[in-house]
N, C-alpha and C positions, 0 to 999 in steps of 0.2 A: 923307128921310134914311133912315127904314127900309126902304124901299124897296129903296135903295141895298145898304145893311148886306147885305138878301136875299137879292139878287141875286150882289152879292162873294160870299157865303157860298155859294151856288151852283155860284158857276164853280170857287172851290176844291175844294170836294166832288167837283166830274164829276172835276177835273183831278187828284184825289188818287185816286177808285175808277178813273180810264182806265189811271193808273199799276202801280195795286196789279194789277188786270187782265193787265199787262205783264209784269211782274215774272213771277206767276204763271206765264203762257204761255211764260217762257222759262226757268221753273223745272224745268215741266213736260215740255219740248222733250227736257231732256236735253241741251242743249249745253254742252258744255266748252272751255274755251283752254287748248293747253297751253304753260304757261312752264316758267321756270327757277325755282329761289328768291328769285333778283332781281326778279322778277315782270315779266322780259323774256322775248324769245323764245327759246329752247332753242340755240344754239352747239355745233356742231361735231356729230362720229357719235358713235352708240354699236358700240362691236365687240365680237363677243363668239367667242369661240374654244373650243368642245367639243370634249373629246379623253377616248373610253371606251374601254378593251380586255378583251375577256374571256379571246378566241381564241389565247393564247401560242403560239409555235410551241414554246420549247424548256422551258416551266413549268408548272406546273400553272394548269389554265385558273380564271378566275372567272366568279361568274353575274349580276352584276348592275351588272356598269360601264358597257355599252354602254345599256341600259335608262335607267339614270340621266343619264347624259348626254344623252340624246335629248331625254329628260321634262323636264331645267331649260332646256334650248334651246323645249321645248314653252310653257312657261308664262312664260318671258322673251319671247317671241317675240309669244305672246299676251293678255299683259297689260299687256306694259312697253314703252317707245319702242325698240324694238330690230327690224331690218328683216334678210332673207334675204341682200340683196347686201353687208352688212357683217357677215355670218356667215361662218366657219369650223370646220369639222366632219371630224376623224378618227376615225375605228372600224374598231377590229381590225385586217385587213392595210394600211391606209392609214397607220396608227398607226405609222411607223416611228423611229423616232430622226431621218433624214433628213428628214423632211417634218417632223416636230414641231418640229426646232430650225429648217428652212427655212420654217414659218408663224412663228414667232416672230419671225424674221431680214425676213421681208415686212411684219410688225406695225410695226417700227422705221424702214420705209421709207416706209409710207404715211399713219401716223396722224398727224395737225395736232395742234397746241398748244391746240387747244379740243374736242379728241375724250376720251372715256373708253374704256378696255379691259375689259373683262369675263373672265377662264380660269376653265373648270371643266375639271379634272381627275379622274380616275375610272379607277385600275389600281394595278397590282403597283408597290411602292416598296420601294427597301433602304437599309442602312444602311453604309459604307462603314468598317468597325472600325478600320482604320487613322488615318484622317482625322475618325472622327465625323463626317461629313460623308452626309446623305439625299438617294437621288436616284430620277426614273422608270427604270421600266424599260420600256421600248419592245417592240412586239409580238417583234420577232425577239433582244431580249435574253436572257441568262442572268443566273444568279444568279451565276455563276462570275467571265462574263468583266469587269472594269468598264471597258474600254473601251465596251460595250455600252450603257452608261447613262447618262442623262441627268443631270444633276448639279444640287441646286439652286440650287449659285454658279451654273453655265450658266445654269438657267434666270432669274435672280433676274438676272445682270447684262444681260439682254435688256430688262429690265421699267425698270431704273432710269434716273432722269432724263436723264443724258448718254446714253443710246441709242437710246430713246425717247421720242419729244415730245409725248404724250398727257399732258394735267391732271393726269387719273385713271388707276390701276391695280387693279384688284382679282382676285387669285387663290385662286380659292375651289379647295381639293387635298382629294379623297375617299379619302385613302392614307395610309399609318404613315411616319415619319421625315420628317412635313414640316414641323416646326418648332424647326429649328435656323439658322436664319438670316436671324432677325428678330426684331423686340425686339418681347415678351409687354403688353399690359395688362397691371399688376397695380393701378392704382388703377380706381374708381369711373369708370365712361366717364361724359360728361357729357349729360343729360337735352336728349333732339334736339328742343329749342325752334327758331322760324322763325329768329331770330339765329342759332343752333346751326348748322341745315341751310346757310345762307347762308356763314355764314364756312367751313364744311366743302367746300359745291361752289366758293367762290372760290381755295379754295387747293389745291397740286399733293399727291396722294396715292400713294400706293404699300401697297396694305395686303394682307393674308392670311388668309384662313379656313380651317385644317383642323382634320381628323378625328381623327388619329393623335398629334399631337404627338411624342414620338421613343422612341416603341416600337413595339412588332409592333403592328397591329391584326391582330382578326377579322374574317372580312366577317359582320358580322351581318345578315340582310336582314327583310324585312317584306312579301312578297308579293311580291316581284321585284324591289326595289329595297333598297334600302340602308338602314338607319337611319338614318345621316346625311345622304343624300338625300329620302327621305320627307320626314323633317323641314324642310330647307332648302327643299322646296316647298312643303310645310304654309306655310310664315312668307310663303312669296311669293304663294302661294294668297290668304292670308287677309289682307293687306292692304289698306287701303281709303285709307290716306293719299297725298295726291300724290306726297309724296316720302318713299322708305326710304334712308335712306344705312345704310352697312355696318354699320358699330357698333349699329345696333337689327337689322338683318339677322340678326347671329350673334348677339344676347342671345336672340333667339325661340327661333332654334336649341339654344342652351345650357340654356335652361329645358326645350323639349321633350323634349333627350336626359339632362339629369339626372332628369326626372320618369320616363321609361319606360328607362333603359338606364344600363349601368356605361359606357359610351361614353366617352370624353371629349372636347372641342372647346378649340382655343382662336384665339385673334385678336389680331394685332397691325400690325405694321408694318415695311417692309424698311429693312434698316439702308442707307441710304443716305441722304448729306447731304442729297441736291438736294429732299429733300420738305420739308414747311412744315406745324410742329405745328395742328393743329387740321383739317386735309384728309381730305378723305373722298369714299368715288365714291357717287352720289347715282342710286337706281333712279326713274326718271321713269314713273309709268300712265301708259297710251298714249291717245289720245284716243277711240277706241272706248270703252275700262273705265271711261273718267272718264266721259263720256256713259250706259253702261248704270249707272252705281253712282248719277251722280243721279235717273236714272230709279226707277232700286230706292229711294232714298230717298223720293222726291215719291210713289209709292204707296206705298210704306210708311206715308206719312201720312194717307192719304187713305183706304186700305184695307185696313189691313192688322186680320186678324180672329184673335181669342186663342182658340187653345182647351186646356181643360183638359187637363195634363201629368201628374197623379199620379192617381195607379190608386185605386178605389173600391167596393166593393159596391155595386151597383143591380137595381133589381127592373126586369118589364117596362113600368111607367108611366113610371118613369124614363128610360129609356132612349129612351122614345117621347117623352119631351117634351125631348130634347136640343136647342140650339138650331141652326139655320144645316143645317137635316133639313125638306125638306118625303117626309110620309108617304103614300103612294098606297093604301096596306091594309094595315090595323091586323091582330096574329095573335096567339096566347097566349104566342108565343117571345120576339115581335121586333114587328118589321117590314119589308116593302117598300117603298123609297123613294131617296130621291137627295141630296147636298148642293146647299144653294142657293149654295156659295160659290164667285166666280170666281177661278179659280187662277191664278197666274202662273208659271207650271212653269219650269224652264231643267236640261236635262240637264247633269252636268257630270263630265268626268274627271280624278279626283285619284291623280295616279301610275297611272295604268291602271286603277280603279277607278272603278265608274260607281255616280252618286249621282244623286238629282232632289231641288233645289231649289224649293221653293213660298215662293214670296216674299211671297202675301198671308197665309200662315199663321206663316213665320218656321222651318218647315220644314225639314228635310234627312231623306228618306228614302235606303234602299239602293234602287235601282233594283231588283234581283233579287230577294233572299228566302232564302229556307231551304226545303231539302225538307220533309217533315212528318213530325211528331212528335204524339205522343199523349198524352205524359208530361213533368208539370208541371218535374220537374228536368232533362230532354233540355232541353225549352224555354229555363229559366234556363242550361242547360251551354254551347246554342249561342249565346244572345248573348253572355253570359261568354266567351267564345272570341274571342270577333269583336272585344272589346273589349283582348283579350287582346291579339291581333294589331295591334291599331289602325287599323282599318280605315277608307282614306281619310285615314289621320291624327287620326282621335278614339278617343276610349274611353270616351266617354256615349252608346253605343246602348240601347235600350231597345226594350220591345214598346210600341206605342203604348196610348194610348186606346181608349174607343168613341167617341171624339167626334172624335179624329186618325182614325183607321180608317173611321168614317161619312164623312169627308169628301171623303175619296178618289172616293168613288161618284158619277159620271156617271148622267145624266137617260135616256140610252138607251145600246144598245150598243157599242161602237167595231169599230173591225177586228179579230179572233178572238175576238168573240161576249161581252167582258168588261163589265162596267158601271164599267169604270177608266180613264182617261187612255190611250192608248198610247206614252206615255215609258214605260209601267212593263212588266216582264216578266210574259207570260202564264201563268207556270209556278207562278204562287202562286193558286189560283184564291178559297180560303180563309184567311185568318190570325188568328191568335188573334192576344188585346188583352189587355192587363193588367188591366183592369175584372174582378172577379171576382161568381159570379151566384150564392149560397149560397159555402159549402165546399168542394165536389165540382166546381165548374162556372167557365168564362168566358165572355164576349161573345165572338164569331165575326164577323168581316164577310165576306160572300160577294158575290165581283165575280161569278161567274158568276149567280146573279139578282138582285144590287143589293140584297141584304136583311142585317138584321144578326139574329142570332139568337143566346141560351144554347147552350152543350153541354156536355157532361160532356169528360173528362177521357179517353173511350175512340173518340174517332175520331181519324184522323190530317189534321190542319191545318199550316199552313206558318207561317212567320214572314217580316213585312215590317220589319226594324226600323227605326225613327225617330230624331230625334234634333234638342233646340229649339237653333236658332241663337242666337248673342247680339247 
């Protein structure tokens, strides 16, 4: 009978570690399925219609419409279930009144009763004083003539039910006077639980994202793009959940732009019966991202390694006894030596700014740098600046560590002679660290021979800045 007992006990055991084994391996794979919130398969396209102008023929031109629209075509394209043959894209002379209202007039012809629409809009808008009434202004429009312009009852009675046979609608407008014809949230949206997302993808939607609400904007920009583009890619950037339906879409946005800008946003819904309260267009990651983000998770768990984020006084023992540093030769400064830690780097560009990603460290450096400086408040003036700016879309840069900065350093040299990765730009060959070495002095890491050393305050170093993901 014990025997027995053993032996049962046994085969459960193989049959429960072969499992867990399984599991594991297909944790680790990285493979993803992608559904709907039904937890069926995906129904119908996604379409998405970009339209930037900068180049006016008869107005004064702008700088950052066509940029923006490119960039959320970039990162819809690239993150989320959305494909090339169900895109369409106007910029500048393309941009006409005729073609804009003629992709419209082709959207109402082709899209099925199980597709969703996507608009991002990006250019000059006016306001029609007569009518109160906001509309595009199309490349070869005037301010003068309004025959020249595209109207938002035009464009809005494209979009609505009886014209269009799409579930979903969503038109996201980067321009002043685009919200007057559509009824505002003003209560409490409701928190996008899996019922939430479910009842929102099953029902028909018609919704609105702009910038301007119904005055002039400014084009305020942020390194080539727009404020309110930045941000509306920041929220789709940073996203990790399966599904973003609109309504969390534009709270990201509305927070980011009341934390850095007098901007204003708002979001609602087009007055037309044919929609059905609780509806919403649902952003699907594409099976690539689901796939790299479980990967990113499973080593995350496996190895992902902490290092110290706030700045310190250290002598040189300290500094030699840092962990995740094997030392080759000990010096009175420093040392020579390398990180023993394996990185998992991923370049990445946000709005046309290049970042590297270290996913074993939890990481976000600038890829580039700073020229060099010599003087402790240039130093603080230039990340202050950068933060200023919001570079990438954050504003927690910082100079790193010596133990963020140590760990950059490669075992030997790479290609142009660096002891750093070659994600990163050669042009920083020194960067000071926020570690300070007395009063007068900081930690230094030099790619050019792999070593970290003290210096005063009178040579000129460069700045790598960093910054801990969450």
């Amino acid at each position: 009978m014990k025997k027995y007992i053993f032996i049962h006990a046994l085969i459960i055991s193989f049959v429960f570690l072969a499992f867990s084994f399984v599991s594991i391996a297909e944790e680790q794979s990285g493979e993803a399925e992608l559904v709907s919130p039904n937890g069926h398969e995906i129904r119908g396209n996604q379409w998405l219609f970009v339209i930037g102008i900068d180049s006016y023929t008869n107005i004064p031109h702008l700088n950052t419409s066509v940029n923006d629209a490119k960039a959320v075509k970039e990162v819809l394209l690239s993150r989320y279930h959305f494909d090339e043959y169900h895109t369409i894209e106007l910029y500048d002379e393309d941009a006409t009144r005729r073609n804009i209202l003629g992709k419209l007039r082709y959207l109402t012809r082709r899209v099925g009763p199980d597709d969703s629409v996507t608009i991002f809009y990006s250019g000059h808008s006016i306001l029609d004083s007569a009518k109160r009434e906001g509309s595009w202004i199309p490349v070869e429009g005037t301010t003068e003539d309004i025959s020249s312009w595209i109207s938002n009852k035009e464009i809005y009675n494209y979009l609505k039910v009886d014209a269009n046979n799409a579930k979903h609608v969503l038109l996201i407008a980067n321009s002043c006077f685009s919200g007057d014809s559509f009824r505002g949230y003003r209560e409490k949206m409701a928190r996008a639980t899996d019922e939430v997302i479910k009842t929102a993808y099953n029902r028909r939607s018609r919704q609105v994202i702009t910038s301007g609400v119904i005055k002039p904007l400014v084009e305020e920009t942020l390194g080539g793009s727009s404020i309110f583009t930045r941000f509306l890619i920041k929220v789709l950037n940073d996203n990790k959940k399966s599904f973003l339906v609109s309504s969390k879409l534009f709270e990201g946005i509305k927070i980011e732009l009341e934390e850095s800008s007098n901007q204003p946003a708002e979001f609602g819904t087009l007055n037309d019966k044919g929609i059905q309260k609780g509806g919403e267009l649902v952003l699907f990651l594409n099976m690539e991202e689901l796939a790299r983000l479980n990967k990113v998770k499973w080593q995350d768990r496996i190895a992902r390694k902490y290092l110290r984020s706030s700045y310190r006084d250290l002598s040189v023992a300290q500094v030699q006894s840092m962990p995740h540093v094997e030392i080759r030769d000990e010096q009175d400064w420093g040392f020579y030596g390398h990180s023993t830690i394996r990185h998992q780097y991923e370049v990445k560009s946000i709005v046309y700014e290049e970042v590297v990603i270290d996913h074993t460290t939890g990481l976000m450096w600038h890829q580039n740098g700073s020229e060099r400086f010599n003087d402790k408040e240039k130093i603080s003036e230039w990340v202050n600046n950068l933060n200023l700016k919001g570079y990438a879309g954050f504003k927690d840069w910082r100079l790193p560590t010596v133990e963020e900065a140590a760990s950059l350093l490669e075992s030997a040299q790479t290609f142009g002679g660096m002891y750093v990765h070659t994600v990163f730009s050669k042009k920083q060959p020194w960067i000071w660290t926020g570690d300070s070495y007395g009063n007068d002095a900081a930690w230094v890491m030099s790619a050019c021979y792999g070593s970290v050393f003290w210096n005063k305050f009178d040579e000129f170093f460069s700045i790598r800045p960093v910054r801990s993901m969450k």
